[in-house]
PASEBA-1860 file (N, C-alpha, C; in nm, 3 decimals):
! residues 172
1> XXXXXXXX> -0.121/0.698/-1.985/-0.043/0.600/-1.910/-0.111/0.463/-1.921 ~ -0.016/0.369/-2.006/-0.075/0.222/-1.982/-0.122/0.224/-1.867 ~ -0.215/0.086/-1.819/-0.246/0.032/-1.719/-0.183/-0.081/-1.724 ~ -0.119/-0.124/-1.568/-0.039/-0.195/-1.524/-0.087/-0.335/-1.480 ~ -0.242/-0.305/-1.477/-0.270/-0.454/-1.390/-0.444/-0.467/-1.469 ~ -0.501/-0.593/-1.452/-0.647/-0.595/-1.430/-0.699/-0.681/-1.307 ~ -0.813/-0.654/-1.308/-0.911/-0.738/-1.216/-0.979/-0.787/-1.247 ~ -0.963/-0.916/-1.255/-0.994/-1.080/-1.290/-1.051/-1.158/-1.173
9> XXXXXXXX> -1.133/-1.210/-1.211/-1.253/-1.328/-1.120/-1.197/-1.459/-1.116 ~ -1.180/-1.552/-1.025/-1.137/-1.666/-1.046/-1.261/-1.760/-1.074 ~ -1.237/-1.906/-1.074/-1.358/-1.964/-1.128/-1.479/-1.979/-0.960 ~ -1.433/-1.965/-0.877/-1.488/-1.960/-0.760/-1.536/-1.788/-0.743 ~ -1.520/-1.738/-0.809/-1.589/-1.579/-0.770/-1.480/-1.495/-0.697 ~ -1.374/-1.528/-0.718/-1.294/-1.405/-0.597/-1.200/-1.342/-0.693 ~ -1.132/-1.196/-0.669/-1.143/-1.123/-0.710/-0.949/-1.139/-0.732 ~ -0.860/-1.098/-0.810/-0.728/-1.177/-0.845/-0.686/-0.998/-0.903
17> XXXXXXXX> -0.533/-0.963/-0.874/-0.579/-0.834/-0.908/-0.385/-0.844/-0.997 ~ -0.440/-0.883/-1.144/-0.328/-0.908/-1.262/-0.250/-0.829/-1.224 ~ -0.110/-0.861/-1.253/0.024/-0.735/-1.306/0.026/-0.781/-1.395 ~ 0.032/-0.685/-1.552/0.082/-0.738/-1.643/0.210/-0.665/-1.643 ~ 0.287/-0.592/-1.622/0.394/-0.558/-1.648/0.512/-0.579/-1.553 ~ 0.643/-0.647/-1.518/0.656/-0.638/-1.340/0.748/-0.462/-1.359 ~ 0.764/-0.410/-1.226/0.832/-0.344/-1.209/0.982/-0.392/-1.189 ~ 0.987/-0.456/-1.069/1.119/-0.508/-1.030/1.144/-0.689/-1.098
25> XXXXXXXX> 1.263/-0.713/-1.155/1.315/-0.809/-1.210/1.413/-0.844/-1.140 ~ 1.457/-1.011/-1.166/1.583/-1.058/-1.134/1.525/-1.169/-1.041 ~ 1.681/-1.205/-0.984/1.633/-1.325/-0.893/1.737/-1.320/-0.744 ~ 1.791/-1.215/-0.762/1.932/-1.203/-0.688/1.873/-1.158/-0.531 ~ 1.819/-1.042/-0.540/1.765/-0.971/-0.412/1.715/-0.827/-0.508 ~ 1.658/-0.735/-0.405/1.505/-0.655/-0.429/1.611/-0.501/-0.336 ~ 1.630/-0.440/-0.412/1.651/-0.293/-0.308/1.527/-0.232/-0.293 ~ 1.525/-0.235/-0.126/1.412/-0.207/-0.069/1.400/-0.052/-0.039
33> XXXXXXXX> 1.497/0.031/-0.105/1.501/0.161/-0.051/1.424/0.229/-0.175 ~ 1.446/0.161/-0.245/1.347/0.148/-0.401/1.199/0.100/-0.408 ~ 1.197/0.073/-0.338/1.041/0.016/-0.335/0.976/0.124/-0.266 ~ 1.055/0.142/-0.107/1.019/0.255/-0.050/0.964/0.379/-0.092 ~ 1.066/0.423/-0.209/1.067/0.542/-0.253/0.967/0.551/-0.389 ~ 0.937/0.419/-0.425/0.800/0.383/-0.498/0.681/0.402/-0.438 ~ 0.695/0.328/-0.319/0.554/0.336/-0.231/0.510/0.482/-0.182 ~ 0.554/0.595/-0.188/0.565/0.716/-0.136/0.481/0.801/-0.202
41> XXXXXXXX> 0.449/0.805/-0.397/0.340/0.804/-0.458/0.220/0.795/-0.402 ~ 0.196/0.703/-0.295/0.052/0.662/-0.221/0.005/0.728/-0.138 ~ 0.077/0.797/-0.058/0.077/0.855/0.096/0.007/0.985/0.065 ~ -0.102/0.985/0.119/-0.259/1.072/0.183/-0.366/1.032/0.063 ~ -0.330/0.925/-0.022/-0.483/0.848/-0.078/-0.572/0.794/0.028 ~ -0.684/0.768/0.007/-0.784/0.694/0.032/-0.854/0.606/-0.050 ~ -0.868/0.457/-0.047/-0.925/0.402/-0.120/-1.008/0.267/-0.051 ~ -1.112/0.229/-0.068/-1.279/0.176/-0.048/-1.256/0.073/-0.080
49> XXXXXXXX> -1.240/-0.034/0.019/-1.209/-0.190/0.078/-1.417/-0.236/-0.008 ~ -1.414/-0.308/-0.145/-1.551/-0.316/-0.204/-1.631/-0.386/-0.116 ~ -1.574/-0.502/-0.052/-1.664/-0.565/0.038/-1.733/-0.584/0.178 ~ -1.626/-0.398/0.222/-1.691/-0.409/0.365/-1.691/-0.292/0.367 ~ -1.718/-0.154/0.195/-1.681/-0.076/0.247/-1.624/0.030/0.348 ~ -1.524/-0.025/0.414/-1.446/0.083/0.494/-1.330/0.099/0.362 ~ -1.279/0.245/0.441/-1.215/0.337/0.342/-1.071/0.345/0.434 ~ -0.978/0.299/0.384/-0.824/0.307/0.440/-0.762/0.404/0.365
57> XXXXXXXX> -0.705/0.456/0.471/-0.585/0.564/0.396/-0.445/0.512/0.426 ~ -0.420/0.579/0.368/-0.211/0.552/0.304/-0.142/0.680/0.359 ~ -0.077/0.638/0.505/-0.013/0.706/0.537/0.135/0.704/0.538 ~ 0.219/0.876/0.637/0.355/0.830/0.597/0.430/0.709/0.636 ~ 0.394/0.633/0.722/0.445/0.510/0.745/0.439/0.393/0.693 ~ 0.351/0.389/0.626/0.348/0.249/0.485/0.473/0.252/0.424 ~ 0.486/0.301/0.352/0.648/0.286/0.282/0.790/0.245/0.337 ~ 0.792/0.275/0.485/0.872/0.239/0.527/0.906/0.074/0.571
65> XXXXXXXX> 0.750/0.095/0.656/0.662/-0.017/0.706/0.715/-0.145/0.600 ~ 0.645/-0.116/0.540/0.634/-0.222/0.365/0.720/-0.304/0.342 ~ 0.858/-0.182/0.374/0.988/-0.218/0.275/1.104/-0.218/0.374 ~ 1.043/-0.256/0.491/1.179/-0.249/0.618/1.151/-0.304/0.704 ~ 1.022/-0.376/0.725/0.913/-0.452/0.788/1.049/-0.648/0.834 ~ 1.018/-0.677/0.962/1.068/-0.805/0.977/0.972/-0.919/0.894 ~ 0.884/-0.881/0.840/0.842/-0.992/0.744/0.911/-0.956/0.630 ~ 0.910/-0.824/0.570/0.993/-0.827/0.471/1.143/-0.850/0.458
73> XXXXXXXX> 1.175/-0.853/0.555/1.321/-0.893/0.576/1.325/-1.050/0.567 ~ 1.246/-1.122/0.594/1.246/-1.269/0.599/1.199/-1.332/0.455 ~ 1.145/-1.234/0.359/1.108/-1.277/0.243/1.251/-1.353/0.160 ~ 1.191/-1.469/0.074/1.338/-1.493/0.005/1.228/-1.523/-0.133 ~ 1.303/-1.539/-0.245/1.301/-1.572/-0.363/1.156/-1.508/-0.413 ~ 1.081/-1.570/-0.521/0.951/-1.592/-0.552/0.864/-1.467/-0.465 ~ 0.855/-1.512/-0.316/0.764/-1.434/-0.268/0.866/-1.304/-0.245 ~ 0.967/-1.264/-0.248/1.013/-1.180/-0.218/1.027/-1.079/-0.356
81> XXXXXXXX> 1.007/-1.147/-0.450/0.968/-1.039/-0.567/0.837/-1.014/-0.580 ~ 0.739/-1.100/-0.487/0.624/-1.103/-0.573/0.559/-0.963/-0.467 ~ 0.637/-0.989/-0.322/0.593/-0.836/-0.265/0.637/-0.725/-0.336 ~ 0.805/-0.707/-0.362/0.815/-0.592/-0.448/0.773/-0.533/-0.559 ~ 0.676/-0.657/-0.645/0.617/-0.649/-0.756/0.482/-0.548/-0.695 ~ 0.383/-0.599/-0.598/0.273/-0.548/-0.560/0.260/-0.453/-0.506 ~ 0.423/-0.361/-0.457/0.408/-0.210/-0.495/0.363/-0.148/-0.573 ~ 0.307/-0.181/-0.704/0.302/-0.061/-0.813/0.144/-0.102/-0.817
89> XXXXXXXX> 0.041/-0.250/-0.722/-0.089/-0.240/-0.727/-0.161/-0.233/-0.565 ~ -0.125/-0.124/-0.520/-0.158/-0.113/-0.363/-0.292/-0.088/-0.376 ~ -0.313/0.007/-0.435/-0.484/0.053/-0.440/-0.592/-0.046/-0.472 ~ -0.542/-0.149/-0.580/-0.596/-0.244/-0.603/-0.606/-0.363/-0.499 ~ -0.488/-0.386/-0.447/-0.533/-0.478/-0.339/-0.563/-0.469/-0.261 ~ -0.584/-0.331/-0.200/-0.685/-0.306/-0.123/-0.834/-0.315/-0.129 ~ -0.854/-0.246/-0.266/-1.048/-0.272/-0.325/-1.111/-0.442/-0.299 ~ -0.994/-0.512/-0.361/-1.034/-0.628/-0.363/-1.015/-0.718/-0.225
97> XXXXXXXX> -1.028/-0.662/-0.139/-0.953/-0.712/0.025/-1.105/-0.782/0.062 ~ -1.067/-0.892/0.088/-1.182/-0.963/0.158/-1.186/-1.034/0.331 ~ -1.230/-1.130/0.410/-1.234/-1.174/0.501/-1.168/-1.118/0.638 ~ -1.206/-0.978/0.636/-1.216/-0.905/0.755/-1.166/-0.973/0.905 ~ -1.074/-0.925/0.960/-1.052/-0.990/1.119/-1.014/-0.889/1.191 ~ -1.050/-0.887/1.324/-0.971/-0.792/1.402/-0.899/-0.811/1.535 ~ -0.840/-0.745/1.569/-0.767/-0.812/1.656/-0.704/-0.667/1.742 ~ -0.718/-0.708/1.884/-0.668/-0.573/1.979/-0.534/-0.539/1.995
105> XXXXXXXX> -0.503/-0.423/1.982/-0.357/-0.367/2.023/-0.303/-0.362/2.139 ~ -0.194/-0.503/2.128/-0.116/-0.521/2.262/0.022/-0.495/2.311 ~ 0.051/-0.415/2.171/0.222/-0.314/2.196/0.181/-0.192/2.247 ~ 0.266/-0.211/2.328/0.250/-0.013/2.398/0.325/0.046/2.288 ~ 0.407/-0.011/2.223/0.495/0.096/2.100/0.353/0.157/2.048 ~ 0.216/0.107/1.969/0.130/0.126/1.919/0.029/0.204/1.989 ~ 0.020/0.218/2.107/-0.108/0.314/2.203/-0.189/0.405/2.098 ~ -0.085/0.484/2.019/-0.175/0.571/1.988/-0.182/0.581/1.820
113> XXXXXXXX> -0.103/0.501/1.781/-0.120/0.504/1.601/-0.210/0.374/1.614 ~ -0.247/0.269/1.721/-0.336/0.206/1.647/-0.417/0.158/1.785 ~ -0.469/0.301/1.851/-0.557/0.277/1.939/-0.648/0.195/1.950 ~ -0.725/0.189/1.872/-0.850/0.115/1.878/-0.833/-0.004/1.765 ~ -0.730/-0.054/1.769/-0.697/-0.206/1.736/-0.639/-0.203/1.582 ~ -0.610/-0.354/1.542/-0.577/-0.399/1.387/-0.674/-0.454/1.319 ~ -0.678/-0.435/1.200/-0.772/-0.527/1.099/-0.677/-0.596/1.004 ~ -0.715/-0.696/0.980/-0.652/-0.807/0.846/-0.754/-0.821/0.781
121> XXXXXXXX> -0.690/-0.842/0.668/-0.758/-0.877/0.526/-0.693/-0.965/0.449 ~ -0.721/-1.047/0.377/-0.711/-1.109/0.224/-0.717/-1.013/0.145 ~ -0.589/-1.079/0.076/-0.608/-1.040/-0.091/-0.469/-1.165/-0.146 ~ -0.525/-1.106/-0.285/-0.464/-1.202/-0.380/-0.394/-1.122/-0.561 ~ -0.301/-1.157/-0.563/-0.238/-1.096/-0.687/-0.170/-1.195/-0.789 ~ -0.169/-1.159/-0.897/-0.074/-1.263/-0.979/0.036/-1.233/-1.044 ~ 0.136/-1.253/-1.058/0.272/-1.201/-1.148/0.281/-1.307/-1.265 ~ 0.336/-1.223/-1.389/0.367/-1.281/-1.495/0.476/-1.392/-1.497
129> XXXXXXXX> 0.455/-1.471/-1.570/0.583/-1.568/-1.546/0.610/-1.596/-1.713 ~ 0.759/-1.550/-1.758/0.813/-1.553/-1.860/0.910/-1.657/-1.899 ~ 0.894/-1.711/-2.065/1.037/-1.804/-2.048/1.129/-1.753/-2.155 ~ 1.241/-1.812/-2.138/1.376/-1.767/-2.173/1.373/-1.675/-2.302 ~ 1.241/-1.672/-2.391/1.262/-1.584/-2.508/1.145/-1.515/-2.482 ~ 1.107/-1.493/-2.307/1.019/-1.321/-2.314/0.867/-1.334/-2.358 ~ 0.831/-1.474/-2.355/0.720/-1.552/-2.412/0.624/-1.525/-2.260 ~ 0.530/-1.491/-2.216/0.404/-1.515/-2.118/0.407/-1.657/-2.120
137> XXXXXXXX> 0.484/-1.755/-1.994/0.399/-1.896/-2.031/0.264/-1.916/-1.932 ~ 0.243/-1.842/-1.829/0.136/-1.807/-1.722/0.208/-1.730/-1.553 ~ 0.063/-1.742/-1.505/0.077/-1.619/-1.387/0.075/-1.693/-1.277 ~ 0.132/-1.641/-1.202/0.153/-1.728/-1.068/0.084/-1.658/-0.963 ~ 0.008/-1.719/-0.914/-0.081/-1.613/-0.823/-0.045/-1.650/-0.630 ~ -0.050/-1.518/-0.568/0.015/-1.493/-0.453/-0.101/-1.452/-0.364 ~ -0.110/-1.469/-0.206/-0.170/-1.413/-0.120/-0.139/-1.386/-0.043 ~ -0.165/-1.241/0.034/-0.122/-1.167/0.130/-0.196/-1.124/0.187
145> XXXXXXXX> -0.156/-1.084/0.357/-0.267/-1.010/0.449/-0.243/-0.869/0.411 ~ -0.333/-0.779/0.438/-0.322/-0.646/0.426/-0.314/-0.626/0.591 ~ -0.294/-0.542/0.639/-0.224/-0.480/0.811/-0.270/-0.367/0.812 ~ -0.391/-0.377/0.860/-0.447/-0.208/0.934/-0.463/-0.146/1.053 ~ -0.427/-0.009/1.046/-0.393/0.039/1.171/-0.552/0.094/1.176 ~ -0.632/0.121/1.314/-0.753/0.163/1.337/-0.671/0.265/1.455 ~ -0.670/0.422/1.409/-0.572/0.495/1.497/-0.675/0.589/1.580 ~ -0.588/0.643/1.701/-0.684/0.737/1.741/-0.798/0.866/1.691
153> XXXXXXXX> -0.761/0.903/1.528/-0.835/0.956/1.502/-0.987/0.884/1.455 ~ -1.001/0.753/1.442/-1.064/0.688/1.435/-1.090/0.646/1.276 ~ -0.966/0.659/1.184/-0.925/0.627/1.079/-0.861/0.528/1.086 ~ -0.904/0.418/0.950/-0.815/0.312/0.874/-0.672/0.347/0.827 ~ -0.577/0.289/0.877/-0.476/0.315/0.797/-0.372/0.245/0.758 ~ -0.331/0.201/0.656/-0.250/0.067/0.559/-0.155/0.107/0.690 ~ -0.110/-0.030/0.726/0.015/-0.040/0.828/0.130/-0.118/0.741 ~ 0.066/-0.255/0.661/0.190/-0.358/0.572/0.091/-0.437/0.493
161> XXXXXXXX> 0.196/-0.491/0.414/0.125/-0.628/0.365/0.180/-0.736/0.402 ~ 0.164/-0.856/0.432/0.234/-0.906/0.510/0.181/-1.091/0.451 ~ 0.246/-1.151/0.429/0.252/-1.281/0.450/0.241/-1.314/0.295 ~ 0.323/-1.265/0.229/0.321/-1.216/0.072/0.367/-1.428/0.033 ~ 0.261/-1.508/-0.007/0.289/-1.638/-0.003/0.215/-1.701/-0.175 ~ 0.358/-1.746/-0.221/0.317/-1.823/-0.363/0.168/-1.959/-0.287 ~ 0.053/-1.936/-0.430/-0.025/-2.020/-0.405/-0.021/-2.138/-0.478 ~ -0.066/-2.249/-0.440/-0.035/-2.373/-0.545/-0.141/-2.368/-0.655
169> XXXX> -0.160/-2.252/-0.710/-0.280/-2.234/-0.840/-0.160/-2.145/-0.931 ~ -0.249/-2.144/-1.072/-0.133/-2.051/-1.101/-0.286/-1.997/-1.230 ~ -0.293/-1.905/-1.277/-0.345/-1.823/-1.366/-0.291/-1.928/-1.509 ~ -0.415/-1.940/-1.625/-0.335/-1.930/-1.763/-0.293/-1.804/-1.818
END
């Protein structure tokens, strides 16, 4: 199986995590029941956040979360492909997740899937950007929070990605 993406350094040291291939195309709108049913592949991994080693798992509620989420509903154009694109590199943007925050759980909906609070993270991805004859002219690079649940079992667990935002840099 090709590989879909790499991990690339920017000139400042931070960590950029390529798609070279996209999954989802177009410009119209994104079926999210499709993404969903993409994201579902993930659910009971574990994978090792490099810079603060903690270890998040991928549970059954990410997929839904992800792709039915009121931020994702508010996505339009650009960033709204560039989340559906970063379905197919979850694992990756997680490894590369940097600047740690946390913050206490103040929905009672949440008591017990995210007892002992949320964590955010950084990360950063880039999508290919093609012109009219299928040519690479460069990558447009995106940043998003990662959304962790810290639940009563006293496990990490991917809740969303969230704030999926074109950056004014772009990759050659």
């Amino acid at each position: 199986m090709d590989k879909n993406f790499d991990i690339i350094k920017d000139v400042d040291g931070k960590s950029i995590v390529l798609i070279n291939d996209l999954r989802f195309k177009g410009r119209r709108s994104v079926d999210w029941n499709i993404v969903e049913n993409c994201l579902k592949e993930y659910i009971g991994e574990c994978v090792q956040i490099m810079e603060t080693s903690d270890i998040v798992y991928i549970g059954t509620d990410f997929p839904d979360e992800f792709s039915h989420s009121k931020d994702t509903k508010e996505l339009r154009g650009a960033n709204m492909y560039a989340k559906a694109n970063s379905s197919s590199i979850i694992r990756e943007l997680i490894e590369i997740a940097t600047n740690k925050s946390f913050a206490e759980n103040y929905a009672q909906k949440h008591d017990i899937d995210a007892k002992f609070g949320w964590y955010r993270y950084d990360t950063r991805f880039a999508i290919p950007i093609y012109d009219d004859t299928g040519e690479l002219v460069r990558y447009n690079i995106f940043k998003a929070r990662i959304f962790v649940r810290h639940a009563k079992d006293e496990k990490l667990y991917l809740y969303d990605i969230l704030r999926t935002k074109k950056r004014n840099e772009q990759a050659a």
